[in-house]
C-alpha positions as CSV (number, residue, x, y, z in Angstrom):
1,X,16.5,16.3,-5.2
2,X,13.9,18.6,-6.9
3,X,10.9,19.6,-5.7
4,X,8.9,17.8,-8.0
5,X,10.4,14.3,-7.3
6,X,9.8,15.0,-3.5
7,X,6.0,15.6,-4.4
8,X,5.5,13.1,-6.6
9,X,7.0,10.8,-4.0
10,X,4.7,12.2,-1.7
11,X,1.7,11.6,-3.4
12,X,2.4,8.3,-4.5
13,X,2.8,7.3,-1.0
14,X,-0.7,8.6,-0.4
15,X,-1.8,6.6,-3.1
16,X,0.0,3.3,-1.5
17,X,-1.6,4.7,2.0
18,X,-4.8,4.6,0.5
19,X,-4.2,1.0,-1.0
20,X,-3.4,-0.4,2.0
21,X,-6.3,0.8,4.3
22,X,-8.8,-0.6,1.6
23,X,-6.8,-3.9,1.8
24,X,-6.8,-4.3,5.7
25,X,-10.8,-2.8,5.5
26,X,-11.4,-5.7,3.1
27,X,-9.4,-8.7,5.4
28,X,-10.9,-7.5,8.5
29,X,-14.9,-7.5,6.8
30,X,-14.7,-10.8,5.2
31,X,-13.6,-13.1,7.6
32,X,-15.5,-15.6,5.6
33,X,-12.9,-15.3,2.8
34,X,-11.4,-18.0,1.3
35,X,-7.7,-18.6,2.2
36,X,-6.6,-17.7,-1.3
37,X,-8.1,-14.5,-0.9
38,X,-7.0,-13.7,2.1
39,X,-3.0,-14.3,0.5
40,X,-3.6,-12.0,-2.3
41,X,-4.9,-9.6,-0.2
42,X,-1.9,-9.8,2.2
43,X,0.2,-9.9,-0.8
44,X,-0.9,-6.4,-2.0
45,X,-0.8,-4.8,1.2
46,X,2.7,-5.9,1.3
47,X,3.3,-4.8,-2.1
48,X,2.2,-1.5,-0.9
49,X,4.1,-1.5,2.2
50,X,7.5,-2.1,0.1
51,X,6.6,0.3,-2.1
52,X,6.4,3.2,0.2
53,X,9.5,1.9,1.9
54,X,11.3,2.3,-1.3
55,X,10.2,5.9,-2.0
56,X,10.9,7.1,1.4
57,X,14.7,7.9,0.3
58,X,13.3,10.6,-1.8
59,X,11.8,12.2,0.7
């Protein structure tokens, strides 16, 4: 594995770090949210979450 696959996977799991924080900031200050918000919001978070789980093999 080269060096710049390992930092690009790095970064990239920043970026999906980043991602999720602002999702989970965004359920927990708008409890007032409609449900269908609320499931696209989970549903990026997740997205996130399986993304860094895929890019942890090229760590």
């Amino acid at each position: 594995m080269t060096n710049r696959i390992l930092g690009l996977s790095e970064i990239l799991i920043q970026g999906y770090d980043m991602g999720i924080i602002k999702g989970v900031k965004l359920l927990n200050q708008s409890p007032e949210a409609s449900d269908e918000v609320k499931d696209i919001l989970n549903g990026f978070i997740a997205f996130q979450e399986n993304s860094i789980n895929r890019l942890k093999k090229f760590l």
